[in-house]
C-alpha positions in Angstrom: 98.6 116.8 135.5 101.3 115.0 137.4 100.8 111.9 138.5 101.9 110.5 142.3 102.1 107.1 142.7 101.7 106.2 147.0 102.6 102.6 147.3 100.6 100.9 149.6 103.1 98.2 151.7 100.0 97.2 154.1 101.1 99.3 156.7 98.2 101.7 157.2 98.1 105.3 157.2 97.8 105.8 153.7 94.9 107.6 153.4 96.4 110.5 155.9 99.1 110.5 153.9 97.0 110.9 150.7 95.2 113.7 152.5 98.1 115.9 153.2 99.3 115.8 149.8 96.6 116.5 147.9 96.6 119.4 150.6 99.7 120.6 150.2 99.4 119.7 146.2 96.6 122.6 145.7 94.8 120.5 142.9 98.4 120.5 141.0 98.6 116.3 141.3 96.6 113.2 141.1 97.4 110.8 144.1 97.1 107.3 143.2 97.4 104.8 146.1 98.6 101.8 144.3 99.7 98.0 144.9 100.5 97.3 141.4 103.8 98.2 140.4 102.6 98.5 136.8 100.9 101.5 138.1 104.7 103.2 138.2 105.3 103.1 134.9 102.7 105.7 134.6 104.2 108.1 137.6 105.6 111.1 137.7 107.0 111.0 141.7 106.7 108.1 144.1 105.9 108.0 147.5 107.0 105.1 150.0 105.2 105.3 153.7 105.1 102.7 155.9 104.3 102.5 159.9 105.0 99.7 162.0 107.9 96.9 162.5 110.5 97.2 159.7 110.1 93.3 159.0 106.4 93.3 158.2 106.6 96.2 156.1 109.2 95.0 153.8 107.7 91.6 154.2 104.5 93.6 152.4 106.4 95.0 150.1 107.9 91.9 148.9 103.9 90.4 148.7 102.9 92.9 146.2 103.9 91.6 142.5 106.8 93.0 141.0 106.7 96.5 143.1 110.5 96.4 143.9 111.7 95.5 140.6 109.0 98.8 139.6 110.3 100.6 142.6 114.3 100.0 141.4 113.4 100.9 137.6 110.6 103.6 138.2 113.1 105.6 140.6 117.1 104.5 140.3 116.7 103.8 136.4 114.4 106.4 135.6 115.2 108.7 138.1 111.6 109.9 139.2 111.7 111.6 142.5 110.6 109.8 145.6 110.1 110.5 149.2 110.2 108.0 152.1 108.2 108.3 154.7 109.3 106.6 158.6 109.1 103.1 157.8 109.5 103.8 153.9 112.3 105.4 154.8 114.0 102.9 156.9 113.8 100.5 154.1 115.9 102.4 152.1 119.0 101.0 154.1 121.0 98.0 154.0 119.5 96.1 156.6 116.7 96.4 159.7 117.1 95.1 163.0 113.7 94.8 164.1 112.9 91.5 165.2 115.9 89.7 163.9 117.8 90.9 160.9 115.5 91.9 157.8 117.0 93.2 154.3 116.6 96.3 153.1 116.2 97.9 149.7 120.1 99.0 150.3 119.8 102.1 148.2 121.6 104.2 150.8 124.4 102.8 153.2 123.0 102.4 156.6 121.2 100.3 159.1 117.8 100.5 160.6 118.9 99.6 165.0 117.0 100.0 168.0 117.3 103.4 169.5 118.6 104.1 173.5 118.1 107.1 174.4 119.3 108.5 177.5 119.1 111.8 179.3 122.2 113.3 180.5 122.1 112.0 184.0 122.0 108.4 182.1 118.8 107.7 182.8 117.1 105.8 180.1 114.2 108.0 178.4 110.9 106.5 177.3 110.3 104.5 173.7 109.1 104.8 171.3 110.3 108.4 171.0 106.7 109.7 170.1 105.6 113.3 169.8 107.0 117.2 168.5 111.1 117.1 168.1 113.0 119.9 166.9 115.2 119.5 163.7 118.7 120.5 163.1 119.4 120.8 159.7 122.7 120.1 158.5 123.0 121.0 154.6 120.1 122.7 152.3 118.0 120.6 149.9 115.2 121.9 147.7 112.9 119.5 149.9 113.8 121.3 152.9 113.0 124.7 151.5 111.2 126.7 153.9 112.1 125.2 157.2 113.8 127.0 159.7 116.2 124.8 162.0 114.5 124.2 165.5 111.0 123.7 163.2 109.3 120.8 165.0 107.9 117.5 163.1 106.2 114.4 164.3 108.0 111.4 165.0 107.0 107.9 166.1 109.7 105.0 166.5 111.9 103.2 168.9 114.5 102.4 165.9 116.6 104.5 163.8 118.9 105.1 160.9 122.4 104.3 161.4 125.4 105.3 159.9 124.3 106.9 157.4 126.4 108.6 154.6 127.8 112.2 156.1 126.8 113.7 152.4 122.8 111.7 152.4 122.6 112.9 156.2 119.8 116.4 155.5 119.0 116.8 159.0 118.9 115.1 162.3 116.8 115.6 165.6 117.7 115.3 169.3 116.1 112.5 171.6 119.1 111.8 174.3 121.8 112.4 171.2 121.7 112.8 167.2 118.5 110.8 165.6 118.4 110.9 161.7 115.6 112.5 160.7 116.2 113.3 156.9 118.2 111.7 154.6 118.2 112.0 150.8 121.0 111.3 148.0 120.3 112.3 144.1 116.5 112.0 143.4 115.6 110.1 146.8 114.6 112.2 150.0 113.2 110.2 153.0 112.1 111.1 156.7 112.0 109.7 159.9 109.3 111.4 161.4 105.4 111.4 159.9 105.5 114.5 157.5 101.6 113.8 156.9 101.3 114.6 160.8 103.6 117.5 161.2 101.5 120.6 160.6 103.1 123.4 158.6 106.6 121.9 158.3 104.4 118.3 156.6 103.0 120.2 154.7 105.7 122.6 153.3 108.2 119.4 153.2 105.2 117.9 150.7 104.5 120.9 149.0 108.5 121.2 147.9 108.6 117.4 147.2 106.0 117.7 144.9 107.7 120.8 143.0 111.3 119.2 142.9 112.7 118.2 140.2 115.8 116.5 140.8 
């Protein structure tokens, strides 16, 4: 049986997020929510969520012994797949600018700024940008298998990925202009918005990342 390793940053949500995989696993997987990085030796995928401030989330990252030297080796050395999910995906970038400036993991070119969205009149519209957004997706990926542009997801955030990499940029959603919603570049896929909250679309998006095999 395949073995997913969800790393636990101190964020929260994790046991949603267990949940909804094992859902959309079927019995196929053992879920493993770990804050011991020699627990990634033993992985077969890796799954990064986080929820909150970008700042305390990599700051609990950083607490847990070793993780992001396990993190670097388990997934850029070894090549496991691994999905990011909202805050686990924003710290995939270079940099976050949530409360002051905050490092990133840097493994895809990008920064992590607050959002301001307006509606066309200018007026500014409400943050955090919380509820069902349509995606637009703008190249195929086996991750994305099975979702239909104009499919809605769950998002929750008032910051967002930018300037992102055209070819790592999967899909986007609007929220007063183009928001990043999926990125992804070799065997890393990460989204925005809460897959473990988004219904069908979560649970298909889980259901492919569990069957890829980059």
């Amino acid at each position: 049986m395949r073995r997913v390793a969800l790393v636990d940053p101190g964020s929260g949500n994790l046991a949603s997020v267990r949940r909804a995989v094992e859902r959309a696993a079927e019995g196929s997987v053992a879920v493993e929510i770990t804050r011991e990085a020699e627990s990634l030796r033993h992985a077969d995928a890796v799954i990064l969520p986080g929820q909150g401030a970008f700042a305390a989330c990599r700051a609990g990252l950083d607490a847990l012994d070793g993780m992001v030297g396990a993190l670097y080796e388990a997934v850029r050395v070894r090549g496991l797949p691994m999905l990011g999910i909202c805050v686990g995906m924003q710290l995939l970038a270079e940099k976050g600018l949530e409360h002051g400036e905050t490092p990133g993991l840097a493994w895809l070119p990008g920064v992590v700024a607050p959002m301001d969205p307006r509606a066309p009149d200018g007026t500014p519209l409400p943050l955090p940008q919380m509820g069902w957004n349509a995606l637009d997706i703008h190249r195929s990926h086996p991750v994305l298998a099975g979702i239909a542009p104009g499919e809605h997801a769950y998002f929750v955030h008032s910051y967002a990925w930018q300037g992102a990499a055209p070819g790592d940029l999967l899909a986007t959603t609007d929220y007063g202009g183009p928001v990043t919603a999926v990125i992804g570049r070799d065997n890393v896929v990460a989204t925005q918005f809460h897959a473990e909250k988004s219904a069908g679309l979560g649970l298909t998006l889980l259901r492919n990342f569990l069957q890829w095999r980059p």
